[in-house]
N, C-alpha and C positions, 0 to 999 in steps of 0.2 A: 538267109538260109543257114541252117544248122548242120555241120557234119558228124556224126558219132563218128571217132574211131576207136577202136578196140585192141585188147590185145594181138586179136586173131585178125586185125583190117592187112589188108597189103594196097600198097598204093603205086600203079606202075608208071612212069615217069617222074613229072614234076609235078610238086606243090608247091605252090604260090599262093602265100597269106596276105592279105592288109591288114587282120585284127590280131587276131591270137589261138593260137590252138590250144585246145585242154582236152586232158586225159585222163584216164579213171585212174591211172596209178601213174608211174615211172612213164615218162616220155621217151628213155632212151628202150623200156622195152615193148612200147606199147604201140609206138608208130616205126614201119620200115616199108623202103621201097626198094624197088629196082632198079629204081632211075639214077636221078641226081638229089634222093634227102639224104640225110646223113646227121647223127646225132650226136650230142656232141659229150664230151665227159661229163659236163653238169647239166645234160639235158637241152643244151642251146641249140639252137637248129644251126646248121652250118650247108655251104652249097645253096640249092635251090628254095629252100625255105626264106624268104625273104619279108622286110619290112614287118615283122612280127613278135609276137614272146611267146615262150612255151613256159604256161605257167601250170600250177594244179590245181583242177577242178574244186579243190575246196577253199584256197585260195590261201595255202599253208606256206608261208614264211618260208623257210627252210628249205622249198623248193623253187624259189623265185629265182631267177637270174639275176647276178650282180649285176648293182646302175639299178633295178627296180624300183621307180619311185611308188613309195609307198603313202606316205602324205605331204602335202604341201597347203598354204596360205599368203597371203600377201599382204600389204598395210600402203595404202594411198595417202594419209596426213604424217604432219608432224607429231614427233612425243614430245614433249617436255619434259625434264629430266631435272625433278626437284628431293627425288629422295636422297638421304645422306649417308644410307647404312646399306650392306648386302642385305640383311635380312627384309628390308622395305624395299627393295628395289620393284622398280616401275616396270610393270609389261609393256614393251614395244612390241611387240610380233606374239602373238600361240601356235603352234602347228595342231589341226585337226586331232581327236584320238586315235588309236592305232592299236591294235591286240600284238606284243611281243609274247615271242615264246622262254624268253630267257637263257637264249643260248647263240643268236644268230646276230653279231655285229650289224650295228646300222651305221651310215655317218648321218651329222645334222650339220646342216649348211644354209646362212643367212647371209643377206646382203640389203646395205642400206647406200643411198646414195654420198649421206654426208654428216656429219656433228658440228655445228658452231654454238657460241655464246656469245650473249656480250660486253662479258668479263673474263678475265684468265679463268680458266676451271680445268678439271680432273674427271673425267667420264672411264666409269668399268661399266664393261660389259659381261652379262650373267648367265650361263644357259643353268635354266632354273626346268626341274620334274614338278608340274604343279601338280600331280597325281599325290606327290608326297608331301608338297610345301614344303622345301629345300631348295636351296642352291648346290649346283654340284659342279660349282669354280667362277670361277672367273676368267670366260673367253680372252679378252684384251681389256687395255687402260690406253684412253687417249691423252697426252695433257698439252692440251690448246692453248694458246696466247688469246688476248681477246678479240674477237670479232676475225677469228680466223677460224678455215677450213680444217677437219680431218683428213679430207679427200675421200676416197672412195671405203667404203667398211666390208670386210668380207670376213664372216667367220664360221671355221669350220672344225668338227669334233667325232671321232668313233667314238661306241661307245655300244656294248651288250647291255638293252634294256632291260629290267626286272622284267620277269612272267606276268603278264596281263596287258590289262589297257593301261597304256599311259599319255597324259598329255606333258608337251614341252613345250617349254617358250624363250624367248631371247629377253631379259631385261636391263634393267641399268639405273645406275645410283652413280652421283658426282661428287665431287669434294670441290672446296674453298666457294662456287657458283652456281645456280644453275646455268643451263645449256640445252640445246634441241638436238635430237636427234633428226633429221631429216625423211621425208618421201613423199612423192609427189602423183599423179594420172599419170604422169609419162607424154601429157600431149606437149606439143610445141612449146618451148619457153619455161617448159614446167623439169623439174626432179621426177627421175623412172620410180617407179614404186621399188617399196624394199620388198625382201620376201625371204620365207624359211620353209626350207623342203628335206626332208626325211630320204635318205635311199636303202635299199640294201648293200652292203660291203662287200 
């Protein structure tokens, strides 16, 4: 069931969401009650409004609440990690496209279960704009002894996207060997998959 609310709605008591409310404009002027809702400075539902997000009806950035994941993806195999330069580096993970408005901080946040080799070697980690084909740094540098663990990989980055669609991804290039980056199904016995998720800041 669908509820318009409007600017002119009054709602007397309490609402109770599971999904999400949307609004033709501003949520802090466009929904009030008498009860227990209560809006919050960025629009957040606070009080009775529960287990929900007040996002806008067109589904503009800008008004999302922070934490809003925006996109994510995940990678079940191993990478093999044989390029030797930043500019060749290997895609391990892509996040979905995404429309930025060019003004609204995101973070991007990735996680792998593990890197080994089995030989000494030297693993960077890339977050690459393939919208533009660039690298834009170098997340982290492991340098492993051989046929030893990283242990667990986590990396994470703000960053104001250019205006438009853009795709990202996590890659990586090694020095002196190759090496594998890790991930697994996650069933019994096996490495959790890795994954790279998009939020709002």
């Amino acid at each position: 069931m669908t509820v318009n609310i409007t600017q002119d709605t009054l709602i007397q008591g309490n609402l109770h969401v599971t999904g999400k409310v949307v609004s033709d404009g501003n949520p802090k002027d466009d929904i009030s009650g008498s009860g227990g809702i209560n809006i919050g400075q960025f629009g957040i539902g606070v009080g009775s409004i529960t287990d929900g997000q007040l996002v806008s009806s067109g589904g503009v950035l800008a008004d999302m609440p922070p934490g809003r994941l925006l996109v994510s993806d995940k990678v079940t195999s191993n990478t093999n990690i044989t390029a030797t330069t930043e500019a060749t580096s290997q895609a391990i993970i892509t996040a979905p496209s995404f429309n930025y408005d060019g003004a609204t901080a995101v973070r991007i946040e990735s996680r792998f279960p593990d890197a080994n080799g089995i030989g000494a070697w030297t693993l960077n980690l890339v977050l690459w704009d393939d919208t533009a084909g660039i690298s834009l740094g170098i997340l982290s540098t492991y340098t492993l002894a051989a046929s030893s663990s990283s242990g667990s990989i986590f990396l994470t980055h703000e960053l104001v996207p250019v205006n438009g669609a853009r795709v990202f991804s996590i890659r990586g290039y090694r020095v002196t060997a190759n090496g594998t980056v890790n991930a697994g199904s996650g069933a019994a016995g096996n490495k959790m998959p890795g994954y790279i998720k998009i939020t709002k800041v």
